[in-house]
N, C-alpha and C positions, 0 to 999 in steps of 0.2 A: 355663899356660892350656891347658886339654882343646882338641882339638879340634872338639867338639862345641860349646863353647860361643863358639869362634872363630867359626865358620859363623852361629851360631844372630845374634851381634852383627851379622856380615855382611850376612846377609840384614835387619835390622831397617833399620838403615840404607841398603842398597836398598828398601827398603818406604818408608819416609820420604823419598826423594829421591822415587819414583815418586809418591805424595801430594803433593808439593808443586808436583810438575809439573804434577799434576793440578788444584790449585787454581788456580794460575798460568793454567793456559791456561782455564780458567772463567771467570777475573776479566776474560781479555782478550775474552775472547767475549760475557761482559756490555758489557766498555766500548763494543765495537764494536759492537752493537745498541742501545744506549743512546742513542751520538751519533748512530748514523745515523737511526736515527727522531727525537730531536729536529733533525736536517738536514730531513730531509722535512719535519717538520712544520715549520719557518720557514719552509721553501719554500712548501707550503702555505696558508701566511697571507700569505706577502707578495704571489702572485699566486693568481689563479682558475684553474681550469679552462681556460678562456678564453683564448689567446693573443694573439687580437685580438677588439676592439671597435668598434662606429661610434658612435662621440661625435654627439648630434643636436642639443640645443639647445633643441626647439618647445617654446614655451609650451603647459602643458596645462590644462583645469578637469579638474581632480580631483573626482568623485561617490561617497558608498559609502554604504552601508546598512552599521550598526555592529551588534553583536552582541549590544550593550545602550542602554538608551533612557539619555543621561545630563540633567544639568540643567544648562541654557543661559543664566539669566541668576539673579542674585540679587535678595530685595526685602526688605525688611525683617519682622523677627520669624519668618523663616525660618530653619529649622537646616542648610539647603545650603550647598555651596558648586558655585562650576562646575564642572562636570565630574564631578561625583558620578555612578556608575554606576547605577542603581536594579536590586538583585538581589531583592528579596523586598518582597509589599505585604501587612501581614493575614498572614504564613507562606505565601503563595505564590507560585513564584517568575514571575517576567518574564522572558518574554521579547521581547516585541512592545509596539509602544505601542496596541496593541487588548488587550493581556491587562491593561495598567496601566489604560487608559482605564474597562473592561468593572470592575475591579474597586474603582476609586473611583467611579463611578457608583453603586455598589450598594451602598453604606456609608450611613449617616443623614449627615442635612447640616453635624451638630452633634459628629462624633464628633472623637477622636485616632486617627489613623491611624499603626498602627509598620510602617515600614521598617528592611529592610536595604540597607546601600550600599557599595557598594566604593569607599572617597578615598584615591587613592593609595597604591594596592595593601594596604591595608588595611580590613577590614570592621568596619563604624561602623552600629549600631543607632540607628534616630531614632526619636521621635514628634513629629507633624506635623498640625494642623490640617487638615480637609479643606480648608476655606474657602479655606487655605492653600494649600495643594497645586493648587486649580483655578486661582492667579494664575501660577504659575511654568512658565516654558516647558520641556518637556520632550520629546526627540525623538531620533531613533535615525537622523539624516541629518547627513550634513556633506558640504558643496560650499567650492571653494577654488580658486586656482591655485600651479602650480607649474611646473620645467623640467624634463622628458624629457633625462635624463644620456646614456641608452647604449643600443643592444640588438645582443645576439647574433645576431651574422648565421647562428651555426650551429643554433641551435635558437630565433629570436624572443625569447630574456625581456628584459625590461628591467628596470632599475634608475630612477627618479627620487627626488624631494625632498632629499636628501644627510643627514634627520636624519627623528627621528619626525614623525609626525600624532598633536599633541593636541589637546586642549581643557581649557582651565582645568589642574586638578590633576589631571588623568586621561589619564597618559603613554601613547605606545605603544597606544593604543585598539586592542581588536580588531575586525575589518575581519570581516563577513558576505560580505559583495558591493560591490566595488569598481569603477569604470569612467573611463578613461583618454579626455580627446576634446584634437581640436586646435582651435586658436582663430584667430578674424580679428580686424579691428577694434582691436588692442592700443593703448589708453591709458597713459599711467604718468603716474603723482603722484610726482613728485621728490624725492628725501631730501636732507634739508639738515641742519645739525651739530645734534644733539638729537632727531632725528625720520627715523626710516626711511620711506621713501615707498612704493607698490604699483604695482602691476599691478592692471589690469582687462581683461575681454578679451571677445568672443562666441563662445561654445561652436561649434563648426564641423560635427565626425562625431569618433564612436569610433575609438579605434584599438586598444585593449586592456582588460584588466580584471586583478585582482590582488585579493589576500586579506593579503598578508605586509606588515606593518605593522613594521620592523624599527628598531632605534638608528641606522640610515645609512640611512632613505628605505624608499618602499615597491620590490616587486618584482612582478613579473606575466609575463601574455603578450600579446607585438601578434598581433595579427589583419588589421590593415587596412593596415600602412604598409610601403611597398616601401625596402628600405636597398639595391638592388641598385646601384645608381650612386650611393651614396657612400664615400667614401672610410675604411676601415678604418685604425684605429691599435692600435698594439702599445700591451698592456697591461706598463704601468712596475711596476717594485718598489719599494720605498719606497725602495732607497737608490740609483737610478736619479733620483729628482729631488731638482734641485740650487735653490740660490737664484739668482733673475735672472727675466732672462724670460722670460713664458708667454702663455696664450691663454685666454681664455672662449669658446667658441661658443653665440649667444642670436640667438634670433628678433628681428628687427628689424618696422618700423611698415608693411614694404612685405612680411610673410608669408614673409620668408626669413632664412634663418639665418648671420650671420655672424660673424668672427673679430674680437674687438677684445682691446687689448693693458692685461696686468696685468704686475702685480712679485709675487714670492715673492720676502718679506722674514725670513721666519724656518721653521724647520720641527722639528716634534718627531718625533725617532727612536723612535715608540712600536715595542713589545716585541709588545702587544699591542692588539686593535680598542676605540678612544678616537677621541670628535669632536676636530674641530678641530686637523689632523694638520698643516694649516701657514696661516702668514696670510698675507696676499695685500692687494695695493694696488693698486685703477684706477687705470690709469695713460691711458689712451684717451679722447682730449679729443673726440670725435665721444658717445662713450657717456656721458662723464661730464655734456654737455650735456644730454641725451637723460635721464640717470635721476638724477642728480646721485651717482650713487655705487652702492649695491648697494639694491635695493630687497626686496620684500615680492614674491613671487611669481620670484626669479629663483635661489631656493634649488632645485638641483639642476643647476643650470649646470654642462654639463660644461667641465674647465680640460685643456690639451694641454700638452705642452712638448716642442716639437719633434716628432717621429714617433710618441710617445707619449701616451696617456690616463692621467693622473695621478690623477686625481677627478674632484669636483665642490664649486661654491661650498655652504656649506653657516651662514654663518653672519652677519651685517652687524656692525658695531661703530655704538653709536647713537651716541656722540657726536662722530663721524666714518666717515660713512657709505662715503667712500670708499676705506677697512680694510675688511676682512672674513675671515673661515675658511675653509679647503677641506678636505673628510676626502679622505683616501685612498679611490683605487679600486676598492682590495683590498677595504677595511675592506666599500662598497659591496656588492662582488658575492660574500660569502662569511659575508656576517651576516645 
């Protein structure tokens, strides 16, 4: 063998070791950026921003002016259903219930009126009698109650309700103008096995307002309510709560908020933000008297477990009222 073509193999073979080092330490550079951004990102999802939070309790009326006028009740030989968005009347669009009002007014008495309607995220052409149209309640208001979960002692947002604000088939509605007040006077109609029971309550003062209408509750900002003396909890990870005991904190019939005792009986290790992250059992014989289990207004109830804010209640079981669901925290303040 020449010499030349000794060399020439030589060097090929150093060119090919030096390649394959070079793919080699690519591959590891990828890996290493790979896991550590999905690292981060678990981290990410499992808490907020937020290191701590003040778990509140108060029953709220919930007020908002919606972004569309939807339809409130059904009557017969109507093509509605609840919750029907109304997007267009005649080819133009609504916005207001003075644009819907203003433009069936001005139709003959005797006509078919075509709408467009958004049911359930899906848009549905109707025709629709006027005669018709003037019997069916339609409005762009919704009032309710619920429970004030949390707020950020560093920047005021809060979190409440633990799940959407709907109506009928019309999920996740979007919110124009939203407003948050505290309540006196707190009634409850007791849930008994078949039948979930409520809350009622007297609207009191404002405390906030909010626009974000999310799958885990709405979000907003306080304006009015002082958290400076109470007491802040470390935001849990998911896999920080265990099964056993926990806490609700709910406004009571004397305008103050306290601690009564649940069980977490099961919990699902979601990957990712899904309701109903673990269920939960009254176990506090003072509350159970009091609501007979989970009622109709006490969705967003923040739940503690130990020094930490784990969530909030977020779901009843009707044929056993004193079951119920909590979502995660997280899910809470990051959706």
């Amino acid at each position: 063998m020449s010499s030349k073509n000794f060399y020439s193999k030589k060097q090929h073979l150093l060119d090919l070791k030096i390649k394959s080092k070079i793919i080699i330490f690519s591959c590891l550079l990828f890996c290493l950026y790979f896991f550590s951004n999905n690292l981060i990102y678990a981290n990410n999802i499992e808490k907020g921003d937020a290191d701590y939070l003040v778990p509140i309790g108060n029953v709220l009326q919930i007020d908002a002016e919606l972004k569309t006028i939807i339809v409130r009740n059904e009557i017969e030989n109507s093509p509605f259903q609840v919750g029907d968005a109304i997007l267009k009347v005649e080819n133009q669009t609504i916005t207001n219930y003075g644009e819907f009002s203003s433009i069936l007014y001005s139709l003959p008495s005797d006509c078919n009126v075509k709408l467009e309607v958004n049911r359930s995220g899906n848009i549905v052409n109707l025709n629709c009698k006027k005669e018709i149209l003037e019997k069916i309640n339609f409005n762009n208001l919704i009032s309710g109650f619920a429970t004030l979960t949390y707020i950020n002692p560093e920047n005021n947002e809060f979190g409440a309700v633990g799940h959407p604000i709907n109506v009928g088939n019309s999920r996740k509605i979007p919110i124009k103008n939203g407003l948050i007040s505290t309540t006196t006077d707190i009634k409850v109609q007791k849930s008994y096995k078949g039948n979930v029971g409520a809350i009622s309550a007297r609207r009191n003062y404002s405390i906030g307002n909010f626009t974000e209408n999310t799958n885990f509750g709405i979000k907003g900002n306080i304006n009015n309510f002082d958290v400076s003396k109470l007491e802040k909890y470390k935001v849990a990870s998911l896999d920080e709560i265990h099964l056993g005991k926990a806490e609700i904190i709910l406004q009571n019939q004397s305008n103050k908020c306290e601690k009564y005792d649940i069980e977490i009986i099961s919990i699902e290790r979601q990957k990712s933000p899904s309701p109903k992250t673990f269920k939960i059992r009254i176990t506090d014989k003072d509350l159970l008297v009091r609501t007979g289990g989970i009622v109709q207004g006490m969705s967003g109830t923040p739940i503690v477990q130990g020094d930490k804010i784990i969530g909030a209640v977020s779901h009843a079981v009707e044929n056993d009222p004193t079951l119920g669901y909590g979502v995660f925290i997280g899910w809470m303040m990051n959706n």
